[in-house]
N, C-alpha and C positions, 0 to 999 in steps of 0.2 A: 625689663623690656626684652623681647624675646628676636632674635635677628628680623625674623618677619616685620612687626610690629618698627622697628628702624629703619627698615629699606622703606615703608611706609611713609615716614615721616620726613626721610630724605628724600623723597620724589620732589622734583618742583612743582609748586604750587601757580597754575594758570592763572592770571588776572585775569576779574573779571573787566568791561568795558564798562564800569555804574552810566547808565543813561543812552547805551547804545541804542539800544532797539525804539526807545522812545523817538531821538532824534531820525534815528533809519523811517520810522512811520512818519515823521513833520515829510520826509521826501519826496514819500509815495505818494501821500495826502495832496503834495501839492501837483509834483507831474500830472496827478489824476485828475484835479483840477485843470489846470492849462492842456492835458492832453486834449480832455474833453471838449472844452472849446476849439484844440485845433481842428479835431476830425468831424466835428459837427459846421465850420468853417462856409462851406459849400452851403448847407440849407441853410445857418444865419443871412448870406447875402439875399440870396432869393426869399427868403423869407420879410425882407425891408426894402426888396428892389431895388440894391444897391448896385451902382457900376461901379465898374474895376477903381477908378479912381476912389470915388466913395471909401470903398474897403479898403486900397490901399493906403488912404488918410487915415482909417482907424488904427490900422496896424503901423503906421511909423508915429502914427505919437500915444501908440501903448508900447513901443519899444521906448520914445523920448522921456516917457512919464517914467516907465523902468529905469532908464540909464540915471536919470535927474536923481531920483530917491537913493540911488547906489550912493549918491556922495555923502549923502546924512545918516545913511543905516551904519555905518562905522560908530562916531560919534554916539547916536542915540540907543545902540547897544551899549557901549562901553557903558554909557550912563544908568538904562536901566534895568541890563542884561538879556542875553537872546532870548531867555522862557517869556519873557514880560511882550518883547514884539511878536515874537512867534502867535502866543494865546491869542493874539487880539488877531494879526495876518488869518490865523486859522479860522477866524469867524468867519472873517469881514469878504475873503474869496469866494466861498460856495455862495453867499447872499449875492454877491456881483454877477458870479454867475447866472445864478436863478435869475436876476433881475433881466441880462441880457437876453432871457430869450422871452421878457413879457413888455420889454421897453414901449415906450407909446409911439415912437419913430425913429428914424435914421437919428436926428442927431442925439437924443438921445439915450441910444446905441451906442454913437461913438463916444458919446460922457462917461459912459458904462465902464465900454473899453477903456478907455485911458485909465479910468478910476483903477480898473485891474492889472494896469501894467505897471502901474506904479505899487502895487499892494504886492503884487508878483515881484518886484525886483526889491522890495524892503524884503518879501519872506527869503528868496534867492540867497541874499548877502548874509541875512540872517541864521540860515536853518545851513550853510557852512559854514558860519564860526562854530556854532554848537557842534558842529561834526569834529572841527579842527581843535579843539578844546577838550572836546571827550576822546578825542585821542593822543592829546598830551596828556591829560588826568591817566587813562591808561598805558601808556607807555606801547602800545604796539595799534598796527596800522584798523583802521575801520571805515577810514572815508573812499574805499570803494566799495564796501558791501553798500553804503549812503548813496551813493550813484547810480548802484545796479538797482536797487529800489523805484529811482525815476525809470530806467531805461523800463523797470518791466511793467509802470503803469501808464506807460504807453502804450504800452503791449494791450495789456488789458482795456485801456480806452479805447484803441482803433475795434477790438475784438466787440465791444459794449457796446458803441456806436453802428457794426455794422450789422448786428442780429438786431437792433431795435430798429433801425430804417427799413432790413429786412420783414420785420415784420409791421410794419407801419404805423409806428410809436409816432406821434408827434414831437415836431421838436420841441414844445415849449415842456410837454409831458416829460422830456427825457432831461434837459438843463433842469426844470424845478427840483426833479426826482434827485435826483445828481446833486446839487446843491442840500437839498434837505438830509439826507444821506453823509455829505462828509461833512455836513454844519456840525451833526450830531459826533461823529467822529473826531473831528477839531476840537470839542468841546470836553469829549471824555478824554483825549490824549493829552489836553495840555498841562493839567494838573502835574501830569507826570514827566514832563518834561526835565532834566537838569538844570541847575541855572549856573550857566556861563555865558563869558563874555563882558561881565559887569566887572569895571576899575572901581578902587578903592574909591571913597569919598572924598574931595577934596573941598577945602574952606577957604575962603578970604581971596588974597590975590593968586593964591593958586589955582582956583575954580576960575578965577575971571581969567588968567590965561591959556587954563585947558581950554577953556571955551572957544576963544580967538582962536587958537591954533587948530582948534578941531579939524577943518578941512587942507589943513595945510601939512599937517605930520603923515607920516608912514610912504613920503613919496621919494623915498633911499634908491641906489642904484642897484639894490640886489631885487627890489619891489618890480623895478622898471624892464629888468632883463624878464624877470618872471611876467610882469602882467604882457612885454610881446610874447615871448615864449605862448601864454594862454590865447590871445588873438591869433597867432600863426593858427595852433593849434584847432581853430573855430573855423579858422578861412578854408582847414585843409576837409574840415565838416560839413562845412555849405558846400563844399566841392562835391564831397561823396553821397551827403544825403539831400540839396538841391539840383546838382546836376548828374550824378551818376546816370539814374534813369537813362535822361534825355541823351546822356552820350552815347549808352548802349543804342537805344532805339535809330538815332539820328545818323550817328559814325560807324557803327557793328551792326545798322539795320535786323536789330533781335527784335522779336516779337513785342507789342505794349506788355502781357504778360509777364515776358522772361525780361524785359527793363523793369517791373515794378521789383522783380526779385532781387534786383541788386539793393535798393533800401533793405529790403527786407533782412538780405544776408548780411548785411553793414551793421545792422543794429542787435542782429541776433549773437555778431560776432563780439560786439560789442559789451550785451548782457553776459555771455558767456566768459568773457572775459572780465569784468568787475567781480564775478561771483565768486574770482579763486583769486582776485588780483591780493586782498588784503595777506592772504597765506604767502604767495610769490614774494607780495613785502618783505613779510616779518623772515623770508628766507634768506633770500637774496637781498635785501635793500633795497630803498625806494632809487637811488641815483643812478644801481648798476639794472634795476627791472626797468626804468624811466630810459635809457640808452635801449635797451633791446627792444620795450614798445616800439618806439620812434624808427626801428629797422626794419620792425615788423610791417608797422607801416606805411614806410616807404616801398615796402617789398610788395606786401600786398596793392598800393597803390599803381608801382607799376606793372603786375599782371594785370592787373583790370585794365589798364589804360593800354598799355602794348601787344597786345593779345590779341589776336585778328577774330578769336570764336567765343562769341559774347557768353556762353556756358565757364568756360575757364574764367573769363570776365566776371562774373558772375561769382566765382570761388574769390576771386583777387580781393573782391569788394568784404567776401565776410574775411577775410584775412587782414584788410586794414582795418575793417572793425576792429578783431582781435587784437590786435597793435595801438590801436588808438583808445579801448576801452583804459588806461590805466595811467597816460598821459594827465588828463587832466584832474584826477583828484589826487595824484601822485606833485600835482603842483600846487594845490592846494594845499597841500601838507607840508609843502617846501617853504610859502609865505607864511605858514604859520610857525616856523622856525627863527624868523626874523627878526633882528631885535631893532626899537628904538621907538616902536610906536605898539600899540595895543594891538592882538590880535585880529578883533572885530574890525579895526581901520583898516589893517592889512588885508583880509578877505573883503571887505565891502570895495578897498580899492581894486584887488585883481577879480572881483566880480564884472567890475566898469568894464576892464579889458577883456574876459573873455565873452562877455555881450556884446560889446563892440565887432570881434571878430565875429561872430551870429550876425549881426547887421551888414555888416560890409564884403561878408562870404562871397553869397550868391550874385550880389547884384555885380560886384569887381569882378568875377569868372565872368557872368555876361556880357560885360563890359568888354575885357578883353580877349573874349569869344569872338566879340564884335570887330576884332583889330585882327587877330591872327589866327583865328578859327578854335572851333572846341574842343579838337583833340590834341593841336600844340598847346595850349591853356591848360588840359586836364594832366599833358606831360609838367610843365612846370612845377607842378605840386609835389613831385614824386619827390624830388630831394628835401623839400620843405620842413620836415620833419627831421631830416639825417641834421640840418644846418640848427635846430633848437637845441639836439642833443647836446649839443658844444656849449650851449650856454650853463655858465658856472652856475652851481644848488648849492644851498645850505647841505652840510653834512648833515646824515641821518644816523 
């Protein structure tokens, strides 16, 4: 063997991630799904005459229906592994959707909805154990490229939805379209999926007390720091992508335009920053990259918020993107370190919690918006982040 021919051989060898790319596309698949419904939102109401109230009942019990199945998707993976929920989630979303926009009325619409909130938080809990598993199988980080997937078919559904409105697609033409589209897509992916997440077999009085215990295991105090840890995290999200806007416009009197830009820069800093976060991992570490996010953005939070010239405002906002992009699947990867209960219970439990802070975000800011106005409220967030950093992780 000739010196060349050994230096060869002694290079390290890259593992590959077997099932990455599969489980990255269950992501996309799904954001693309739920985006679509979000941005299409406006014409479903008008489209069934629905008041505020109406809609706001569909959407707190397609969050209830969501939250409710988080307790079982632990469990019912563990048993019959995430490929097995995932294939069936993949179907059954694009049909609910397609269904929503040909329903025969209001209510049920809202049977529609609920059906998908609940289909939506099985795939949720779901399609991140497979992420949290395919990267223990490989031994280095992947559940933020998983993330950067959703962020950017968002991207891609606001961008779909508003060249088809633009050019006067009907809604029911664009949900079928859409639906039939990733049914197809669902169907060719899931074959290919990994299968993880599924515990050994158990028999006799062993099986009868897995069963009992099912909703009652994985709820450890290392669980409990992490799943606040992900609610802070979500509350500091409703902040910047429910109220950002309205504080630039309202408090910084900037234009409706240069307020939509603050989402905009929030999430773009956000994609940008899951795209390189997996690399930053595997450099630095998820505990010491997990501390500089959470600085970053607090840093970025309080330029937006303290900044008198809604333009710098405006930078602050993609810079807590940047900051906040790697928070939460860098916590996901933390409960998936945990011991005492199965993976899948541990992600389907900090699923609960970081839904939870999505639910409780927006309406708590407004809340006490309402008490000491919006821009001491958007100030309280700033250190929000500095005070999670402090909470103890599993070593990486």
């Amino acid at each position: 063997m000739t010196v060349n021919e050994r230096a060869v051989v002694d290079q390290p060898v890259v593992r590959a991630a077997p099932g990455r790319w599969p489980v990255t596309a269950v992501f996309f698949l799904n954001g693309l799904t739920l985006s679509t419904y979000i941005v299409r939102a406006p014409s479903i109401k008008d489209a069934y005459h629905l008041s505020d109230g109406q809609f706001g009942l569909a959407g707190l019990l397609f969050a209830l229906a969501a939250l409710g199945c988080m307790q079982f998707v632990g469990v019912l993976t563990a048993r019959l592994g995430a490929r097995a929920v995932l294939r069936v989630a993949l179907a059954v979303m694009p049909v609910l959707l397609a269904g929503i926009a040909v329903a025969p009325g209001p209510w049920s619409f809202t049977a529609l909805t609920t059906v998908l909130g609940a289909v939506h938080g099985t795939t949720d809990a779901a399609m991140n154990t497979s992420a949290v598993a395919v990267e223990r199988r490989a031994g280095r980080p992947v559940l933020n490229g998983c993330h950067a997937a959703w962020s950017i078919s968002a991207v891609v559904a606001s961008l779909c939805a508003a060249a088809l409105a633009h050019a006067g697609v009907p809604l029911a033409a664009h949900l079928v379209t859409a639906g039939a589209l990733l049914l197809a897509a669902g169907l060719l992916l899931g074959p290919r999926l990994p299968e993880t997440g599924r515990a050994q077999p158990e028999t006799g009085d062993a099986a009868g007390q897995a069963r009992a215990a099912g909703l009652r295991t994985g709820w450890s105090g290392g669980l409990l720091l992490l799943g606040l840890t992900g609610t802070v995290l979500m509350i500091c999200e409703g902040g910047a992508l429910g109220w950002g806007g309205i504080f630039l416009h309202d408090e910084r009197h900037a234009t409706l335009s240069l307020a939509a830009a603050a989402i905009t820069a929030y999430t773009g800093g956000q994609t940008v920053g899951r795209l390189v976060g997996d690399r930053l991992t595997s450099r630095w570490g998820g505990n010491s990259l997990f501390r500089l996010g959470a600085a970053i953005l607090a840093g970025g939070f309080a330029a937006a918020v303290l900044t008198p010239r809604p333009v710098a405002a405006v930078a602050g906002f993609a810079l807590a993107g940047l900051g906040s992009s790697v928070l939460i699947p860098l916590t996901f990867s933390a409960v998936g370190r945990l011991q005492g209960a199965p993976a899948a219970t541990l992600v389907s439990r900090l699923t609960t919690f970081t839904y939870t802070g999505i639910l409780l975000g927006p309406p708590l800011i407004g809340w006490a918006a309402d008490q000491i106005g919006l821009a001491t409220t958007m100030t309280v967030l700033i250190p929000l982040p500095l005070l999670v950093a402090l909470v103890p992780r599993p070593p990486t």
